[in-house]
C-alpha positions, 0 to 999 in steps of 0.5 A, spaced: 446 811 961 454 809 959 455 808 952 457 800 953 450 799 956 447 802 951 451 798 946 449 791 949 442 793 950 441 794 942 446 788 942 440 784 945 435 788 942 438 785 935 438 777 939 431 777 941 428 780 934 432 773 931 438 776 927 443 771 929 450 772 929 454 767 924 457 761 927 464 762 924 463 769 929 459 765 935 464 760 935 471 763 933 470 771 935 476 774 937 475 778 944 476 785 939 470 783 935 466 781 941 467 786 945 465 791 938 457 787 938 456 791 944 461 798 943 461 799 936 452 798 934 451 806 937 458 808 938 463 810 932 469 805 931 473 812 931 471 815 938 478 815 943 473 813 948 471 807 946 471 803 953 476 796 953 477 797 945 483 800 942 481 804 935 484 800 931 481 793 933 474 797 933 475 800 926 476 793 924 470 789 927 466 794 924 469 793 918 468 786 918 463 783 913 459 779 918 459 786 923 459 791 920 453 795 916 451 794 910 452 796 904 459 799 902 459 792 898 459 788 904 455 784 906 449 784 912 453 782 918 445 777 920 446 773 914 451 768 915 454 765 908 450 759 904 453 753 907 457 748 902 453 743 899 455 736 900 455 732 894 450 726 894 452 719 892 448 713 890 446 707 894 444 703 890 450 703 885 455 702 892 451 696 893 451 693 886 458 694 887 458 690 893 454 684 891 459 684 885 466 684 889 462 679 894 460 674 889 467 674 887 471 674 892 466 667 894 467 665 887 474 665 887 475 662 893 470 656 891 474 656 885 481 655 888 478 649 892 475 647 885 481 646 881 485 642 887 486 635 883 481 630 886 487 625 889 491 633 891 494 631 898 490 634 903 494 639 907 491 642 913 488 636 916 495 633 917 497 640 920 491 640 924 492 632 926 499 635 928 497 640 933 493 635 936 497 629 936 502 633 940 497 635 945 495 628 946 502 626 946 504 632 951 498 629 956 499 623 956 507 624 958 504 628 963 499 625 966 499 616 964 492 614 967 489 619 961 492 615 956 486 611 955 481 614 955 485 619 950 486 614 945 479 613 945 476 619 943 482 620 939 480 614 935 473 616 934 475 624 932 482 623 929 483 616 925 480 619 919 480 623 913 487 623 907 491 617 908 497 621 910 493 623 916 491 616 918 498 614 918 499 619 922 494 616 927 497 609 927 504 612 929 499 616 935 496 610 936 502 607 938 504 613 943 498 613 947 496 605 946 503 602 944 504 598 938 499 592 938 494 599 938 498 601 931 497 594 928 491 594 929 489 601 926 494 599 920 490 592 920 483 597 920 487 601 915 488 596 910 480 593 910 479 600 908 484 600 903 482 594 899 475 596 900 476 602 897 480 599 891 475 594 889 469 600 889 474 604 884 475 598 880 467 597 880 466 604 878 471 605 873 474 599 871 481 598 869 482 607 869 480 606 877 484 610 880 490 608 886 487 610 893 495 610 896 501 615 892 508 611 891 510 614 896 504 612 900 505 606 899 513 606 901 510 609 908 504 605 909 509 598 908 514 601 913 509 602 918 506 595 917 514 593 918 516 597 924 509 595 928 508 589 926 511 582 925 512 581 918 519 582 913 522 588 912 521 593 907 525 593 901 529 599 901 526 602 894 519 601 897 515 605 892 517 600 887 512 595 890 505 595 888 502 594 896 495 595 894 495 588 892 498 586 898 492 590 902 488 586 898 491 579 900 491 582 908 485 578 910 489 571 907 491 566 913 499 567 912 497 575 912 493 573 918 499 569 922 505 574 920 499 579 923 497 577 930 492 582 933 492 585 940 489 580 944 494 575 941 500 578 943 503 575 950 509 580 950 510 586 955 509 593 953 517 593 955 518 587 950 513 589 944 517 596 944 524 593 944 521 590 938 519 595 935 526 598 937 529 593 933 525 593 926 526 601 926 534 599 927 533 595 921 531 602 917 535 604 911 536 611 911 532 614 906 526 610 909 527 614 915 527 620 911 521 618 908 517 618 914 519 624 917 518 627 910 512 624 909 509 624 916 512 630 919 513 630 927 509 623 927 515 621 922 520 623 928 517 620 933 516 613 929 523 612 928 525 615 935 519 610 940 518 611 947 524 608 951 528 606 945 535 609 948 535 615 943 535 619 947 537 627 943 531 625 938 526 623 943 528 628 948 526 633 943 519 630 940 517 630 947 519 636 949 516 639 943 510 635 945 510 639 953 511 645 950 504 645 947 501 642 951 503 648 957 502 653 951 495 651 950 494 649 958 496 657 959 493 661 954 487 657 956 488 659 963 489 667 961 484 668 956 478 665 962 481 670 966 481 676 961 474 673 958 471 673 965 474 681 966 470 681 959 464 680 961 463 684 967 467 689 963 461 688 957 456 688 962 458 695 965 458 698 959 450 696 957 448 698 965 451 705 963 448 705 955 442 704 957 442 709 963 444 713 957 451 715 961 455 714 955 454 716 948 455 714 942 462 716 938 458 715 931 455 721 930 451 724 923 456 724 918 459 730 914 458 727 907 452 723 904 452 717 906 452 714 899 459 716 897 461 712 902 456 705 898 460 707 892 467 707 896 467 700 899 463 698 892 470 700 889 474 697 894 471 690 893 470 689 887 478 692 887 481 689 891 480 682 890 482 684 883 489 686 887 489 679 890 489 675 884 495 678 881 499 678 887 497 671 886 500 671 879 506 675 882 507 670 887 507 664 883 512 667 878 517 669 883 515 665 890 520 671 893 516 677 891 508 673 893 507 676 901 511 683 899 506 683 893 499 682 898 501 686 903 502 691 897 495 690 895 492 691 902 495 699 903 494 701 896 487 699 896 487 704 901 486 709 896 479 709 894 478 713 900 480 719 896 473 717 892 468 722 896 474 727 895 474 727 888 466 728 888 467 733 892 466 731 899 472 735 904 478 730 906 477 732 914 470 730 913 472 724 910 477 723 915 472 724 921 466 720 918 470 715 917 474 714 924 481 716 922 481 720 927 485 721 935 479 720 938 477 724 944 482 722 949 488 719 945 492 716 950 487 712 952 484 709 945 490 703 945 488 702 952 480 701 951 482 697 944 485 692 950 479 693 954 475 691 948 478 685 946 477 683 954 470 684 952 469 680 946 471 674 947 465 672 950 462 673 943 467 670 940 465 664 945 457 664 943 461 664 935 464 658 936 458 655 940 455 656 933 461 654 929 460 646 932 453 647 932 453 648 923 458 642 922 454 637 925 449 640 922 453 639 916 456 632 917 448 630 918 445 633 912 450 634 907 452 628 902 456 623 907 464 624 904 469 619 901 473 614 907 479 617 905 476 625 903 480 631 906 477 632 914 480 639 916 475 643 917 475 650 916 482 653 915 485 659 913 489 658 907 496 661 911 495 656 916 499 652 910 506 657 911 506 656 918 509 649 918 516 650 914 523 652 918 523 658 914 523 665 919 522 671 914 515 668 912 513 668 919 515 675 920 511 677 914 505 672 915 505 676 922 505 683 919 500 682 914 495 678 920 497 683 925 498 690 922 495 690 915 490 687 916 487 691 922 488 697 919 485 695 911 479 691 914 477 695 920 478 702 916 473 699 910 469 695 914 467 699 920 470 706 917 466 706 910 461 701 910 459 702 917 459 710 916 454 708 911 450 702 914 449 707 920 447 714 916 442 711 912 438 707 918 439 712 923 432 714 922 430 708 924 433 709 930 439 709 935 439 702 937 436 699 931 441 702 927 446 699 930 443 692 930 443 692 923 449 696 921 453 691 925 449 684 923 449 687 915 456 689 916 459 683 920 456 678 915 459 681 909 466 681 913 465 673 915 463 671 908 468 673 904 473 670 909 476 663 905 475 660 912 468 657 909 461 658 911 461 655 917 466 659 920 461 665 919 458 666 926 465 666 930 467 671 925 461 675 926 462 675 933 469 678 932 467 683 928 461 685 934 466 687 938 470 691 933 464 695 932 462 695 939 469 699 941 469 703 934 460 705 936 463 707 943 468 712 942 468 714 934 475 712 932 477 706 929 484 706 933 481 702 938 478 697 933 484 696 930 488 694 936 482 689 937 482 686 931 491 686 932 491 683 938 486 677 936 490 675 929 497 676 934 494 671 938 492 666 933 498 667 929 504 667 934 500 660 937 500 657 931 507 658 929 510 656 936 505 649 936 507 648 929 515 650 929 516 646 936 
């Protein structure tokens, strides 16, 4: 028998009596240290013979403290070291933490909305109405025979809410029906008006408040003088009190100076001429009230259809193509790409279920309450940091996005939380997601994949976000004739509609780029990483039901957007934590959630800024 036979032999022999060999030694031995398992067990490391084994290596691995024999202050080569004991943390504090971060979060936002004066102007309905006036408006240039059935829809939809965005419909009106439409919306307007007055008086008596501001009143006169038949405006309009004259509408000389639509024998061509003739006779401050007040409606009040101006009205129905086509093409493109989606979604269900892929979140490093106790911290934490970026905003208006994008990264900070409790950076790092994944080159690519894959949820969300607004229009307390109707929003919705491009750029940053990386880290990082070890028991598939579900509801509740948007919300996040379940790291989480508010935002800011 060679000795390197009998070497492997007695090798063996100490395998099958159970004495296992260290990880560290199966998993990283060096060829030496190897090769001593089967030479050295009954051949001393100083033989020249040793076969494949230089002295001196074979002298080592017999002197490693894992090979080599006991005694001599070593220890026995079968005892592998007492593993590091990772430090617990507590759920149930995490969780306090949480609940206390949520409802502050949602108290703030609720706040914000209660201390907005009763009579505030109401601005993102007139942002929204604008974006669908020039939809509309776009339409109709496009293809006339739908005008009337537009218009029709448009009244029942859009002739609502402040009354800047009413007088915004008069001049809609006007585009899609022509100016008899725009009276007779002005006439409705002043019923209104006057009932609203009187009601306000009935209740409150003489400390009844105006329904129109000053300058309400001014645009409000101009649009009765431009569209009706009545006598100009005097150039300090805000100086007449119009409420009075509303209230006076229904008097027979109002009734004459006023005909409606059917008592108007003029051609389009005919009343538009007039119209032109009564913009003409506009003082410039007036022109610029409207446009100030009214926004693109202003523009194109003082610049009608077929009035001759050509550079303004040229530009106002430009505006109005590009985004009409601009809604037409990223209409077209995402039904593609959503189609791809589902097939994509499909295939990769068929595959799950066949168990022919796995799942990249596996049993996590650290006790799943340090990871509670770390988006506890943050959410308490950072709405904190919000607030004061807001008090840094109001006091230097130059240093309010710097200040939030400031508070997003640093909050960031609270991942060194484990590690303070003892817990390993790289098992932190690596529980979390904030890893290369298993094939770097291609994580980006399946973030774009998995967009694809989530529009489909996002449709099924917003299906469900229509469903709860006629559920809340039909149980909740009927609103005010002239109360906000803007629906859900988000409140940077409001910085996008200046000329302004450096507060584009950074809106976008922070949509794009920032918050990605913050809310997919905290989110589908530490709090997912949590939600999944601590219900791993109940089993694969119903572990990621309700990781995702508690997970997705948290991030949609504490978004300002309202309740309402809850489920298109969480559908998003059902496609963040698709891809972040299917490969392990958040890279291609975050490229989802990138592309999405990339999308958002650059649409907003083209329809908004044309």
């Amino acid at each position: 028998m060679q000795r390197g036979q009998g070497g492997a032999r007695s090798c063996n022999v100490q395998q099958e009596q159970g004495l296992q060999y260290p990880d560290p030694i199966r998993q990283h031995g060096s060829k030496p240290i190897a090769t001593a398992c089967f030479q050295t067990m009954n051949l001393p490391p100083d033989q020249p013979d040793s076969p494949g084994l230089p002295p001196a290596d074979a002298r080592a691995a017999w002197q490693h403290p894992y090979f080599g024999p006991p005694g001599e202050g070593q220890a026995a080569w079968h005892q592998p070291p007492a593993p590091r004991r990772s430090p617990r943390g507590s759920a149930i504090a995490g969780w306090i933490g949480i609940v206390l971060g949520c409802a502050m979060m949602i108290s703030m936002h609720l706040l914000s909305a209660a201390l907005v004066q009763e009579d505030a102007p109401d601005n993102v309905g007139p942002l929204l109405m604008e974006i669908q006036g020039k939809y509309m408006v776009g339409t109709h240039n496009f293809m006339p025979g739908s005008s009337e059935m537009m218009y029709s829809q448009a009244e029942e939809t859009l002739n609502l809410g402040s009354i800047t965005q009413r007088h915004q419909f008069v001049v809609l009106a006007a585009e899609l029906a022509g100016p008899d439409a725009a009276l007779q919306v002005i006439t409705d307007l002043d019923r209104l008006i006057a009932d609203e007055q009187a009601k306000r008086q009935h209740e409150d008596g003489d400390q009844a408040r105006p329904v129109m501001t000053d300058d309400q009143r001014a645009v409000h006169e101009i649009l009765r003088f431009v569209y009706g038949t009545g006598t100009a405006p005097a150039p300090d309009a805000t100086a007449e009190p119009v409420d009075e004259v509303v209230a006076g509408a229904t008097s027979e000389e109002e009734a004459s100076s006023t005909p409606d639509a059917a008592a108007v024998d003029a051609d389009d061509s005919e009343r538009w001429a007039q119209t032109l003739q009564r913009v003409g006779a506009l003082t410039a401050d007036q022109t610029k009230l409207l446009r100030d007040e009214l926004g693109w409606f202003g523009k194109a009040a003082v610049a009608p259809p077929g009035t001759g101006r050509d550079v303004t009205r040229s530009k106002i129905e430009m505006s109005a193509r590009i985004v009409l086509f601009t809604f037409l093409g990223a209409a077209g493109v995402l039904v593609v790409v959503g189609v791809a989606g589902l097939i994509g979604l499909v295939v990769l269900v068929i595959l799950a279920l066949q168990l022919r892929t796995r799942s990249g979140v596996q049993p996590g490093n650290v006790h799943h309450g340090l990871y509670a106790e770390t988006f506890g911290i943050w959410m308490i934490l950072f709405p904190l940091g919000q607030f004061g970026a807001g008090v840094v905003g109001a006091l230097a208006p130059t240093f309010a996005m710097p200040a939030v994008l400031a508070v997003f990264f640093a909050s960031l900070l609270v991942l060194f939380w484990p590690v303070l409790r003892g817990a390993r950076w790289s098992d932190v790092r690596a529980d979390v997601g904030l890893t290369l994944g298993r094939n770097p080159t291609a994580e980006p690519f399946i973030g774009v994949l998995g967009y694809a894959m989530g529009l489909p949820m996002l449709a099924v969300g917003l299906v469900l976000v229509f469903i709860l607004i006629g559920v809340q229009a039909f149980f909740l307390p009927e609103q005010g004739v002239f109360d906000p109707a803007g629906g859900p929003a988000h409140p940077i919705l409001l910085e996008l509609g200046g000329p302004a491009i450096w507060p584009k750029v950074m809106i976008l940053f922070l949509a794009a780029v920032a918050a990605p990386i913050v809310e997919e880290t905290m989110f589908r990082g530490v709090l997912y990483r949590h939600l999944r070890d601590f219900s791993r028991r109940l089993g694969n598939f119903l572990s990621i039901v309700i990781s995702a579900l508690v997970s997705g509801f948290i991030f949609a509740a504490i978004h300002p957007q309202g309740w309402v948007a809850i489920p298109a919300l969480m559908a998003l996040s059902f496609a963040f934590v698709l891809v972040r379940e299917w490969r392990g790291t958040l890279i291609p989480a975050m490229i989802v959630h990138g592309i999405s508010n990339f999308l958002v935002m650059s649409l907003l800011i083209i329809v908004l800024s044309v």
